[in-house]
N, C-alpha and C positions, 0 to 999 in steps of 0.2 A: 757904669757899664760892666756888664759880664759877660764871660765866652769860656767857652766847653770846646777843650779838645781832647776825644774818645779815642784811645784805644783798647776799647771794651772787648771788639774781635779775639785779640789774644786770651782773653783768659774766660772763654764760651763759659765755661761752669761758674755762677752766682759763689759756689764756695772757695774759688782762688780769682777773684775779683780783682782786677788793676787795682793799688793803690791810689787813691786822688790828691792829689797835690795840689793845691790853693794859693795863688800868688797873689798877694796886695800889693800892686805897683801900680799907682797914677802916672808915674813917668811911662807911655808908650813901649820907648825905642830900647829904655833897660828890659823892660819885661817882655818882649818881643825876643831879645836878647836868651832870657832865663829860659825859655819855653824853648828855643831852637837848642840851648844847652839839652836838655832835658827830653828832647826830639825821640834822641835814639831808645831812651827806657820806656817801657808797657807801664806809664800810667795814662791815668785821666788826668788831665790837667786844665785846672780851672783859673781863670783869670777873673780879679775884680779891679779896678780903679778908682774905689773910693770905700770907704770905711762900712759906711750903709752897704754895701753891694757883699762887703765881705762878711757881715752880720747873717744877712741872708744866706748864703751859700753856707755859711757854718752850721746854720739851724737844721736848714734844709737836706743836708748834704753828709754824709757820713765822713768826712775829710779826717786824713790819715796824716799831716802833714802842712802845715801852714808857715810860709815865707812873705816876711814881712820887713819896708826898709828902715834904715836905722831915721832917717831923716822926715820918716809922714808928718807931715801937717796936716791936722785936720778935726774941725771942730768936735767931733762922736769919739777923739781918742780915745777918754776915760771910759766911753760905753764899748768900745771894743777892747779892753783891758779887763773891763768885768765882764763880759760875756767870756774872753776866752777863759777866765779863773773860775766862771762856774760850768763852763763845757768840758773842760779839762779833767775838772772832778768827777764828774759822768762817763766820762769815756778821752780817756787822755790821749793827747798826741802832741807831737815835737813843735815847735816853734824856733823856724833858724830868720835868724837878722842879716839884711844886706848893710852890710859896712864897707868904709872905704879903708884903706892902708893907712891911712894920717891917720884916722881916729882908731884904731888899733894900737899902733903906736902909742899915741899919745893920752892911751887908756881911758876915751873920750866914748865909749859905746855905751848906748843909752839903756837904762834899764825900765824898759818901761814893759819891757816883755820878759816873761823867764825864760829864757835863752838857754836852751841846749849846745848852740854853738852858731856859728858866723859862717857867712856866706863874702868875702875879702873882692873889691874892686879893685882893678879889674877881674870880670869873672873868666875863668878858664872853661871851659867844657867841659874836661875830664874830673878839674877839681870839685864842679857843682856836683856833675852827678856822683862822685862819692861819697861826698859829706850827704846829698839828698839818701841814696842806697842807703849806708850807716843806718842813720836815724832810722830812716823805715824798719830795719832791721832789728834793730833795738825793740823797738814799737811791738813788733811779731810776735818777741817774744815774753813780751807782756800780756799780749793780746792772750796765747797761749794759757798763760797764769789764769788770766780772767774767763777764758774760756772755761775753767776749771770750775772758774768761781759759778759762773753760772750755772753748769750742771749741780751745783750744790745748792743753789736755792732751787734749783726745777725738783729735784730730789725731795728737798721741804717742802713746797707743795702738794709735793707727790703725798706725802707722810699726810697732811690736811687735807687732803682732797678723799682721804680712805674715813673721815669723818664728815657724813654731810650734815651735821651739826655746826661745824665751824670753818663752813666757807668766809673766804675772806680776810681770815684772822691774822695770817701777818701781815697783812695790807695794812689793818688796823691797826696792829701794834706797831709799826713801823711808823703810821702818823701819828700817831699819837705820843709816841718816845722822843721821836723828832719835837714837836709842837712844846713839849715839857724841857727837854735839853737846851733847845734855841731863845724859851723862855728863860732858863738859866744862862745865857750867854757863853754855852759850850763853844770850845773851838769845830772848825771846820771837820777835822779827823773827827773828832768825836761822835756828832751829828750824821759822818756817814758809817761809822759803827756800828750807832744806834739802830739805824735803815736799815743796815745787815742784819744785824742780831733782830730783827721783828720777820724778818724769814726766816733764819736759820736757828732762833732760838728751842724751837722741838725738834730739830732733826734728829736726833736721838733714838724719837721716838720710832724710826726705820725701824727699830731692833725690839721694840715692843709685840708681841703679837694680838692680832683682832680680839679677843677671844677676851684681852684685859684692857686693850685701850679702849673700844668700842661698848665692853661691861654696861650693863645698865644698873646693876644692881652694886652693893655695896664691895669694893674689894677686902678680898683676904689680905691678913698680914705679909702674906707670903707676895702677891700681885699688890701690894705696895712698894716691898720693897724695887720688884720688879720694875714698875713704873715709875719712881723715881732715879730708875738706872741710867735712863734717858738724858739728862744732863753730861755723866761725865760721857756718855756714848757717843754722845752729838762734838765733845769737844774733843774727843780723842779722831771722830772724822774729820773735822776742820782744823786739827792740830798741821799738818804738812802745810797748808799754804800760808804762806807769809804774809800775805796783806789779808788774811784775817785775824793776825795777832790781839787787836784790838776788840777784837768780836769773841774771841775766846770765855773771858770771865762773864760776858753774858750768858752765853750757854750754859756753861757750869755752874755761876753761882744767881741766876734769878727764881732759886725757890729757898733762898735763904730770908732768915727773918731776923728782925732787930734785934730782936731777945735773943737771939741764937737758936733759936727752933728749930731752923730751918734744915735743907739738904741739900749738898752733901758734904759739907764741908763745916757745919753748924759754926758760919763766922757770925757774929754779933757787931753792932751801931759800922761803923765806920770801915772795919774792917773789910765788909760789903764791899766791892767795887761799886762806885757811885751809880756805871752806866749798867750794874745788874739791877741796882735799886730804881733806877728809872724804869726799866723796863719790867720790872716784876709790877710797878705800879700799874701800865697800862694792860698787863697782862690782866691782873685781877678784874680792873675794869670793864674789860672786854669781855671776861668769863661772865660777869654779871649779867652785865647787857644783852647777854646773848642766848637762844635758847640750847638744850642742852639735855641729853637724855635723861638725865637725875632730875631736871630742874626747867620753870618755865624762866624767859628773859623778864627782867627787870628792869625799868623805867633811869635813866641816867643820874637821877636825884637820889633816886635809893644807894644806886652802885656809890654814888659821892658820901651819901652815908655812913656807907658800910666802909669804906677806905677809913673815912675819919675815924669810927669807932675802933679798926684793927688798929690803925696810929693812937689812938689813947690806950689802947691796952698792951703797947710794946712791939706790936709786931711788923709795923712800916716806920720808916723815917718820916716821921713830922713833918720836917721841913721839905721833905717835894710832895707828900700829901699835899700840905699847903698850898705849893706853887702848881699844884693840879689841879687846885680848884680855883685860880683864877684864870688858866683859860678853859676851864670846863663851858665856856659860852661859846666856842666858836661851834659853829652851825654843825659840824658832823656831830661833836659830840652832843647835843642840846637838845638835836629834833630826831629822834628816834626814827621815825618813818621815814627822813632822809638816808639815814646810815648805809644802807645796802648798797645805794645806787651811785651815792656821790663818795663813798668810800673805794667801793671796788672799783671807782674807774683811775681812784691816787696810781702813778706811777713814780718810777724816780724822777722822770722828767716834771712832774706836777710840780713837783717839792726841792727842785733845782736852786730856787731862789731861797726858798728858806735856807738852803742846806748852807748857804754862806755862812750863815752863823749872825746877820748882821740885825740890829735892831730894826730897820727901815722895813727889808724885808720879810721878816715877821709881821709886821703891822698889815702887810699887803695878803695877809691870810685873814684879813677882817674879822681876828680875836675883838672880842667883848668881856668889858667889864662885870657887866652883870652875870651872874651864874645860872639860876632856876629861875632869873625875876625875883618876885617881893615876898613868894611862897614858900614857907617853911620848910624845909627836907622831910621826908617821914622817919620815924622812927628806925632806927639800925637796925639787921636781919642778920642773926648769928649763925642760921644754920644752912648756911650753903657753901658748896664745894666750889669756894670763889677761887682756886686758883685752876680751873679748866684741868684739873688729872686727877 
């Protein structure tokens, strides 16, 4: 059973919205209990009594705030342990546990939630709603952070969207970075780096002007330098927030090359951050497939061509070429005339389950074995501006 109670009134403007607070309590007369605690504060407050009911309301429901007892029994635990670890990821928020005083003491509280902190039986009034308040508080100003964060991928759209050659493209890069990382069995941070960094890896290019990024014709020495300025530009803007630490060496170093070619920091093999290397691969990829004012789009078998031959001549890592071409079968990348439709509609929540990291849910992206089928690649194509600048 579920139950909704609104105090929506108080906060009329959608942009200072009541917080909602989600109580999992099968016991009645406790959670009856928490909610007349919790009377006096402007949230919404939602009630579930059973584990399903709380799955729901989590999916469904922008919840700020989840209290949950230390003692649930109930067969879906383990599925509401991994939904909160992959929701959390997405859009994080508190989880406080009702505990009794013996089990405090007796340093008996279960860890089967990441616990920000305890909710102590018997509940007081005053005590609930301060440790609730806190947390929420806490939560804000995170939200705040992220708030951030998102005007900076709206920003990198904004930057692709002044090309109507490559709509869609960090959409793309973002699955496809993901689809290679989670094949290599990256950690979880890793995987939502990668996600980042397939938006925010051209932001840079803000500081480009029309005139050289939109160019049809060949650039000057001079509008190269230019456009490969965009790297450290892009990571000097996402240098202040902190939780894109991780996102950083993407921006900066995915137009570096094996050999050391590359810009701008001409690092060579390993030196490379791993997840720039990942992403410069489905960079190039993308560039191929795609059409393109110097160039018409190429077929996915050529693009896999053309990766192999720059890895035989130095200039990709081998070994994620390699592992790029074992899931090159999963259907976005495979069937061209798909790509548009089933691509632009990936969100982060599409890719929620992959982004765990785990083998199982990988599979449930229905990767295939087979690559082009039993048909030869065609021959490699040297003379294209495959990395999209």
């Amino acid at each position: 059973m579920v139950t909704n109670r609104s105090h929506g009134s108080a906060y009329p403007d959608a942009e200072f919205r009541a917080p909602v607070v989600l109580i999992l309590e099968p016991n009645h007369v406790r959670c009856a209990h928490l909610m007349e605690c919790l009377e006096p504060e402007s949230y919404n407050l939602l009630r579930a009594d059973s584990v399903t009911a709380a799955i729901t309301l989590l999916v469904r429901q922008h919840v700020d705030l989840l209290i949950v007892p230390q003692d649930l029994q109930d067969d879906s635990l383990a599925r509401l342990q991994e939904e909160i670890k992959i929701l959390r990821m997405l859009r994080d928020f508190p989880v406080l546990t009702l505990v009794d005083m013996a089990s405090m003491m007796d340093s008996r509280v279960s860890l089967d939630f990441p616990n920000e902190d305890f909710i102590e039986e018997p509940f007081h009034p005053l005590s609930v709603r301060l440790r609730v308040r806190r947390r929420l508080e806490t939560r804000r100003a995170h939200e705040t952070q992220d708030q951030t964060e998102a005007v900076l991928v709206t920003l990198a759209q904004t930057v692709e969207h002044r090309d109507r050659y490559t709509g869609g493209h960090c959409q793309r890069l973002s699955l496809y970075s993901v689809l290679l990382g989670s094949s290599l069995k990256l950690s979880q941070e890793e995987l939502v780096a990668l996600y980042r960094g397939g938006f925010l890896h051209d932001i840079g290019k803000i500081a480009i002007p029309d005139s050289v990024l939109l160019k049809q014709g060949p650039l000057t020495p001079e509008e190269h330098l230019l456009m490969q300025s965009h790297t450290v530009k892009g990571e000097e803007i996402c240098r202040p927030m902190i939780s894109l630490a991780r996102v950083l060496p993407i921006i900066r170093n995915h137009h570096e090359r094996w050999d050391g070619s590359g810009y701008p920091d001409r690092l060579a093999g390993e030196r490379i951050p791993l997840l720039a290397r990942i992403l410069q691969i489905a960079d190039i990829f993308d560039a191929i497939t795609t059409k393109r004012p110097y160039k018409a789009a190429q077929t996915p078998s050529e693009a896999m061509a053309i990766l192999e031959q720059q890895a035989a001549d130095g200039l990709l890592d081998v070994t994620l070429v390699d592992a790029f071409l074992k899931i090159a079968g999963y259907p976005h990348l495979s069937h061209q005339s798909q790509q548009e439709q089933a691509l632009l509609s990936q969100s982060l929540r599409n890719l929620r389950q992959v982004l765990t990291g785990s083998e199982a849910n990988f599979r449930l992206l229905d990767l295939h074995q087979s690559r082009f089928g039993t048909a030869a690649p065609p021959p490699p194509m040297h003379n294209v501006r495959a990395t999209g600048d």
